[in-house]
C-alpha positions as CSV (number, residue, x, y, z in Angstrom):
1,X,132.6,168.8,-13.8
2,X,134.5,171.9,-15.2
3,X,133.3,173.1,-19.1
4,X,135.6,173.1,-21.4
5,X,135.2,174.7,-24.7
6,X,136.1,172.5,-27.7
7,X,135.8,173.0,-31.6
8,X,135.2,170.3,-34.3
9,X,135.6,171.1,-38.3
10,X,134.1,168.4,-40.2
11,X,135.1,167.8,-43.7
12,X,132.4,166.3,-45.6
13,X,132.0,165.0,-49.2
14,X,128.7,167.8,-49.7
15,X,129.9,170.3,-47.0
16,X,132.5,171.7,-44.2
17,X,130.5,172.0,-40.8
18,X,131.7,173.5,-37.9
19,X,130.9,172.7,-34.2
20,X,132.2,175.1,-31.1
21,X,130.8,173.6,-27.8
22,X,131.0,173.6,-23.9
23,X,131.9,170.0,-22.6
24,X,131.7,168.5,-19.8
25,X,131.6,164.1,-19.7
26,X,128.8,163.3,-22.0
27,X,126.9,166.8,-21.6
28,X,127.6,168.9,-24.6
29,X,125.8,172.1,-25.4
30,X,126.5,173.8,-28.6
31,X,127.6,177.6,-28.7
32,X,128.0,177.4,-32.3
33,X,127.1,175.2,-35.8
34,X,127.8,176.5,-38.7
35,X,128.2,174.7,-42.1
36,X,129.3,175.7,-45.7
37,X,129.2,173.9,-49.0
38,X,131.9,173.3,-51.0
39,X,131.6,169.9,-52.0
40,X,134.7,168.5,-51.8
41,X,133.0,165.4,-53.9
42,X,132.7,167.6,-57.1
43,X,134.1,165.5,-60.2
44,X,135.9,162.8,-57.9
45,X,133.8,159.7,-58.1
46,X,135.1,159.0,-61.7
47,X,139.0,159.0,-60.8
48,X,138.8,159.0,-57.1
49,X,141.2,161.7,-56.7
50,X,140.4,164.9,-55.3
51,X,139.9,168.4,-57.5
52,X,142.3,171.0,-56.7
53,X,139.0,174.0,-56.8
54,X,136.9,171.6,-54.7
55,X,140.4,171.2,-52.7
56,X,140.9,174.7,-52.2
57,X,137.4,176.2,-51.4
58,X,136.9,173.6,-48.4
59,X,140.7,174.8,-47.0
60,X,139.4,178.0,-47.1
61,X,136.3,177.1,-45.4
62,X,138.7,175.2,-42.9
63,X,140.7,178.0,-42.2
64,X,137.6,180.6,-41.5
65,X,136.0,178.7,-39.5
66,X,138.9,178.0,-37.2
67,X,139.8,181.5,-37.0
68,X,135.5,181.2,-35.9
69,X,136.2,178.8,-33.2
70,X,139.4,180.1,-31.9
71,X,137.8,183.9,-32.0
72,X,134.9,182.3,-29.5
73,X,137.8,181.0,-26.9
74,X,137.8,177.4,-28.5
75,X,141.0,175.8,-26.2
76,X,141.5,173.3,-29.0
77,X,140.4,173.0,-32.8
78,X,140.0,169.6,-34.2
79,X,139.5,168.8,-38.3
80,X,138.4,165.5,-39.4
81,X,137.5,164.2,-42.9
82,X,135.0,161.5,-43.8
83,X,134.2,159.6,-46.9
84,X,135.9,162.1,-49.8
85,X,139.4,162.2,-47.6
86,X,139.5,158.4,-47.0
87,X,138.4,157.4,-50.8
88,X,141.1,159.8,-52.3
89,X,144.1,158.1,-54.0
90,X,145.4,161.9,-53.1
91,X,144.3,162.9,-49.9
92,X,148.1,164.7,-49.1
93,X,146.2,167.7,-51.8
94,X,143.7,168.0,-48.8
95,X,146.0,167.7,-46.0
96,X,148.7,170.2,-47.5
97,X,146.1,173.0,-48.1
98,X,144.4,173.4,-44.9
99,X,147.5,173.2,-43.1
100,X,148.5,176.0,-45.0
101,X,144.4,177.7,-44.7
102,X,144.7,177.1,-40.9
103,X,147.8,175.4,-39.2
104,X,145.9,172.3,-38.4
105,X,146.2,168.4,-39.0
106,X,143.2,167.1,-40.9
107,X,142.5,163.4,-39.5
108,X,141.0,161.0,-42.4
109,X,139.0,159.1,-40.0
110,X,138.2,155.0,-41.5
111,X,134.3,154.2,-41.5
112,X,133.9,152.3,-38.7
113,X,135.3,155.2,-36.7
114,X,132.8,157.4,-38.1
115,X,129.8,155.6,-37.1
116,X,131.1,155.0,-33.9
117,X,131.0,158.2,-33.2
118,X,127.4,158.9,-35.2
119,X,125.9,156.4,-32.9
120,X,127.8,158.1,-29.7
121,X,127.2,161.8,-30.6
122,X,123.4,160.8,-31.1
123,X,123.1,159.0,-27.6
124,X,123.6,161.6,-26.3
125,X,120.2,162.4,-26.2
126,X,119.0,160.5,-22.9
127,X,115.5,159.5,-24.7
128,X,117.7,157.7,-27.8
129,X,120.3,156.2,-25.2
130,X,117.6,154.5,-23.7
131,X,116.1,152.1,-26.5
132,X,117.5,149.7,-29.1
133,X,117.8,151.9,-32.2
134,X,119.1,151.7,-35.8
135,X,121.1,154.6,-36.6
136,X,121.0,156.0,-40.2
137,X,123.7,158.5,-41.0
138,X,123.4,159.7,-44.6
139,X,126.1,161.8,-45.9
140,X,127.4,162.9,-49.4
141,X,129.9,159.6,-49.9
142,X,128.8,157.0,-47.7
143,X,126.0,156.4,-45.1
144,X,126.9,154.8,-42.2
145,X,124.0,152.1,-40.2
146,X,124.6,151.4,-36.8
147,X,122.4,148.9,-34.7
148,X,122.3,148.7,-30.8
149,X,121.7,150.8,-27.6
150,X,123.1,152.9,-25.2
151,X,126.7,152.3,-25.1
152,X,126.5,148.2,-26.9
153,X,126.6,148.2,-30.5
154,X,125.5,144.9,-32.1
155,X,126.0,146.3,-35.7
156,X,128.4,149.1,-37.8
157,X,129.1,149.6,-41.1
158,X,129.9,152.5,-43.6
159,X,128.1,151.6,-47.3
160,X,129.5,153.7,-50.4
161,X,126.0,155.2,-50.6
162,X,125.6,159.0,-50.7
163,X,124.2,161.8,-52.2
164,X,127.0,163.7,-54.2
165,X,128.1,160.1,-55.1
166,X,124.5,159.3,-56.3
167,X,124.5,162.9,-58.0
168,X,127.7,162.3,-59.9
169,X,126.8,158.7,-60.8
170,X,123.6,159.0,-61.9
171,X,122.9,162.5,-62.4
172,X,119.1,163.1,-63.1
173,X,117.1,165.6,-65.7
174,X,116.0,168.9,-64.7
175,X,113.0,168.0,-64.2
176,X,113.9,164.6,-63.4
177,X,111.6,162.0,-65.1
178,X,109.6,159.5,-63.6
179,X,111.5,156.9,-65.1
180,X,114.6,158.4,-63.5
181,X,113.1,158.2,-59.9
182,X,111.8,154.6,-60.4
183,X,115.4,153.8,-61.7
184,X,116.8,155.1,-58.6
185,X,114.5,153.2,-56.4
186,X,115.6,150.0,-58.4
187,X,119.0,150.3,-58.1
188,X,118.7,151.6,-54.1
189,X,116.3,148.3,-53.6
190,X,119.1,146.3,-55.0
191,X,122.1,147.8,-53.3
192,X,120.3,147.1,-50.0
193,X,119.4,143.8,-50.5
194,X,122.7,142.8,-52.1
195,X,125.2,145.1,-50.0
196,X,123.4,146.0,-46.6
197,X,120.6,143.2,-46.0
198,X,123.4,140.3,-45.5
199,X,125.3,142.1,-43.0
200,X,121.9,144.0,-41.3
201,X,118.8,141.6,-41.6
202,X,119.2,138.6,-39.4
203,X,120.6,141.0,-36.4
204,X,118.1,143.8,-36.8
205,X,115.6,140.8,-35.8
206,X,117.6,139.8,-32.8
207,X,117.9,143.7,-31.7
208,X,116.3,143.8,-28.7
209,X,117.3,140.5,-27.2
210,X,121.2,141.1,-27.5
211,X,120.9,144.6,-26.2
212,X,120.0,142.6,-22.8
213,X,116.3,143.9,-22.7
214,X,113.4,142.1,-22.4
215,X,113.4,140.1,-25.3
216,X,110.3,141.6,-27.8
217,X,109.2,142.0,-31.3
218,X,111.4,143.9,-34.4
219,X,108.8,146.9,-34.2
220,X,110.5,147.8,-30.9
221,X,113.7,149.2,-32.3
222,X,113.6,153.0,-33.6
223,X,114.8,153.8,-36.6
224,X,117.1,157.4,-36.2
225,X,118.5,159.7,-39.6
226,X,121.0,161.7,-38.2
227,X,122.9,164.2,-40.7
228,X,121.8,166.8,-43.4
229,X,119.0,165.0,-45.1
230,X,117.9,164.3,-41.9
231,X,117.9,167.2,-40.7
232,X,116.6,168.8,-44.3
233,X,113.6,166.2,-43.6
234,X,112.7,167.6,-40.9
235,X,112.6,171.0,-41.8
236,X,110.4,170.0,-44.6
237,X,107.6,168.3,-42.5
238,X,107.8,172.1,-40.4
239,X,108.1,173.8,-43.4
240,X,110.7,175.9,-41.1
241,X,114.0,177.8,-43.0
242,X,115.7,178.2,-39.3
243,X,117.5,175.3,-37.4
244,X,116.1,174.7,-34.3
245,X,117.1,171.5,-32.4
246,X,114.2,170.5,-30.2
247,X,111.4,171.2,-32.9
248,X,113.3,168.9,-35.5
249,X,114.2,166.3,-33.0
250,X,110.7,165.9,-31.8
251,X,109.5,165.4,-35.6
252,X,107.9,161.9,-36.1
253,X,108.0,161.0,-40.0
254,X,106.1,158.1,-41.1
255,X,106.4,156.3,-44.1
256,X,103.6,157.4,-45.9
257,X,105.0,161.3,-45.4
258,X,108.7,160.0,-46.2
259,X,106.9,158.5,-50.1
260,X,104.8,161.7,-50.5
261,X,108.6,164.1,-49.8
262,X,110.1,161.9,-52.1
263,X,107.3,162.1,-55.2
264,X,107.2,165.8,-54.3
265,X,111.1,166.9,-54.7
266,X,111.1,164.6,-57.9
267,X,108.4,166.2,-59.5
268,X,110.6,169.8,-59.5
269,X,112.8,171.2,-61.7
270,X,115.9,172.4,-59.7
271,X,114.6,175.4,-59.7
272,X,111.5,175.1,-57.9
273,X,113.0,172.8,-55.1
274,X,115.3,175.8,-54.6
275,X,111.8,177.5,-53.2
276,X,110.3,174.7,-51.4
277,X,110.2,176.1,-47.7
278,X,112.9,174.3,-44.9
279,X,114.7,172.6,-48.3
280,X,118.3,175.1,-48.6
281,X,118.7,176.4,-52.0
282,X,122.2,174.7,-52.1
283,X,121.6,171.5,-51.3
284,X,118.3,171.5,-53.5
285,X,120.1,169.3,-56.2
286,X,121.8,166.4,-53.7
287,X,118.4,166.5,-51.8
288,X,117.1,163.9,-54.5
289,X,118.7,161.4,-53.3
290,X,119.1,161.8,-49.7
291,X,115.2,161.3,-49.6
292,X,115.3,158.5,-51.8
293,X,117.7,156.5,-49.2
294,X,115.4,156.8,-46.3
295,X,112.5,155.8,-47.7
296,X,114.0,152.7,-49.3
297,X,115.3,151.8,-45.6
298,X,111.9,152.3,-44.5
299,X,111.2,149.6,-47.2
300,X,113.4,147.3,-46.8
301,X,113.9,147.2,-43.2
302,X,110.0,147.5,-42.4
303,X,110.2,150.8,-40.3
304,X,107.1,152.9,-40.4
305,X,108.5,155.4,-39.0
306,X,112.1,157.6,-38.7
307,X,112.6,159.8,-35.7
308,X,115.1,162.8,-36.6
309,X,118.4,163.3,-34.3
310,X,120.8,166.5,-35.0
311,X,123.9,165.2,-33.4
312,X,126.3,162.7,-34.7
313,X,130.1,162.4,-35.0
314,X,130.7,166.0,-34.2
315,X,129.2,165.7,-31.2
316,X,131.2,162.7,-30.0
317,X,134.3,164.2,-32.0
318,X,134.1,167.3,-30.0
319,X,133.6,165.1,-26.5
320,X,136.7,163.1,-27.1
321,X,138.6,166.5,-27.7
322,X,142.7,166.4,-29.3
C-alpha cells in the first residue's frame, strides 16, 4: 500500500499540536509532532466566548505550523478544533483568523467525534487493539471516556472536565493548600459519580462479555490515558524531559504511584513544579489537575493500574485524511 504524507493541526483548549505523518491503511508513522501553547481556553469559561489574544496567538501557531507541514511535502493539511471551538458562542473569531494565518478551514469537530477518533488513533497500537480497554482522554476542556475493543465501542462520551476549565474555575494558591487539593478531590468524586458513573458503571462491568470475548471478570479491561497529562505522567515516572514513544508507552503506573504524583505536584509552589524533571515548565500550572482526574478514575472505577498511549485523535484524524 503506497505512503502518503498527511498533516493534522489540532486546536486544543491548553495547546495547538501538530502531526505530519506517512500513511498507509491503519499504519501510521510519525515524521513530525510538535505542539505549542497558547491556550485558546484563557478567560473563556466565564462567558463562553473566545478571547481575541488567545484567538490570535493559536492562528498564528496554525499558520506556522502549516507552513511546517507543507515545508516537509505534506499533500494535504487538515485543522480541527476540540472542546474551546465547539463551546464558543463565537467560534467564526477562530475560524476567520486562521484562515487568514494559513488559508485553511478549521473543522469544530462535536464530542462524540472526538473520542471516536481518540479510541481509533490509540488502537492503532496492535497490543491495545487486542483487549477490552477504557480509554481516558484528558484534555484542557473536556475529557473524553471511551469503552470497548478493537474496532466495537460499547461506550463514548465527552464530559466538560479539563484542566484549563478546572484552572479557570477553581484556580488554586501558589502553593496550593491542602484544603484546596482535598476540595478538588470532593468535587471530582462527585462529578464522577453524578455525571460519569450513570452512563459508565453498569457497562464497564459487562466489558468483556459484549466485546464478544470470553466472558471474565472487571479487572480484565485496561484502563488507557491518552493526551498531554498522560503523556506528562509518563515522563514523570521516567523522570525523562525528551518525548520518546516506546519508553512512555511501555510505562505501567499503579495507583499507589498515580496518589504519591498527585500529593507531590500539590505540595509545590508553581515555581518548583516548573523544575520537577519530565513535568514542562508551561504546562506546570494545568498539570494540577490533569493528575487529579486520573487518579479519581482510578478510584472510582477500581483500576489499579493506567497504561500510557501517545496517539489519539490525530492519529486517526491524519488516517482519514481531507
Amino acid at each position: 500500500m503506497k505512503l502518503v504524507r498527511r498533516a493534522v493541526i489540532d486546536i486544543g483548549t491548553n495547546s495547538v499540536k501538530l502531526l505530519v505523518a506517512d500513511v498507509a491503511g491503519r499504519g501510521v508513522r510519525p515524521a513530525l509532532e510538535q505542539s505549542r501553547q497558547t491556550r485558546l481556553g484563557r478567560g473563556f469559561y466565564q462567558t463562553h466566548r473566545l478571547q481575541p489574544g488567545a484567538v490570535a496567538q493559536t492562528a498564528e501557531a496554525v499558520g506556522a505550523f502549516a507552513t511546517t507541514a507543507r515545508g516537509l511535502g505534506a499533500t494535504s493539511v487538515r485543522v480541527i478544533a476540540t472542546s474551546a471551538g465547539r463551546d464558543a458562542k463565537n467560534p467564526e473569531l477562530l475560524l476567520g483568523a486562521v484562515e487568514r494565518a494559513a488559508g485553511l478551514r478549521v473543522e469544530i469537530i462535536s464530542g462524540e467525534r472526538e473520542a471516536d477518533w481518540a479510541f481509533q488513533g490509540v488502537t492503532t497500537d496492535p497490543d491495545l487493539a487486542r483487549q477490552p480497554l477504557l480509554l481516558l482522554d484528558v484534555g484542557g476542556g473536556s475529557t473524553e471516556f471511551i469503552l470497548g475493543q478493537g474496532h466495537h465501542q460499547q461506550f463514548r462520551g465527552s464530559f466538560p472536565l479539563g484542566t484549563v476549565r478546572l484552572l479557570e474555575k477553581r484556580p488554586p494558591g501558589d502553593p496550593p493548600t491542602t484544603g484546596e487539593l482535598a476540595d478538588c478531590r470532593r468535587w471530582l468524586r462527585e462529578f464522577l459519580r453524578q455525571e460519569v458513573c450513570p452512563e459508565l458503571a453498569s457497562r464497564l462491568h459487562l466489558a468483556p462479555a459484549v466485546a464478544a470475548v470470553t466472558p471474565a471478570g472487571r479487572d480484565q479491561v485496561c484502563l488507557v490515558g491518552t493526551g498531554g497529562t498522560a503523556t506528562i505522567l509518563g515522563r514523570l515516572a521516567l523522570k525523562m524531559d525528551s518525548f520518546e514513544r516506546e519508553r512512555i508507552e511501555a510505562t505501567r503506573l499503579n495507583l499507589a504511584e498515580v496518589r504519591a504524583t498527585v500529593a507531590r505536584l500539590w505540595s509545590l509552589p508553581l515555581s518548583g513544579r516548573k523544575q520537577v524533571p519530565g513535568l514542562p515548565p508551561n504546562r506546570a500550572d494545568v498539570i494540577l489537575f490533569g493528575v487529579a482526574i486520573y487518579e479519581a478514575v482510578m478510584e472510582q472505577f477500581g483500576f489499579d493500574e493506567l497504561r500510557l498511549s501517545t496517539r489519539g485523535l490525530r492519529f486517526a484524524a491524519v488516517m482519514e485524511g481531507v
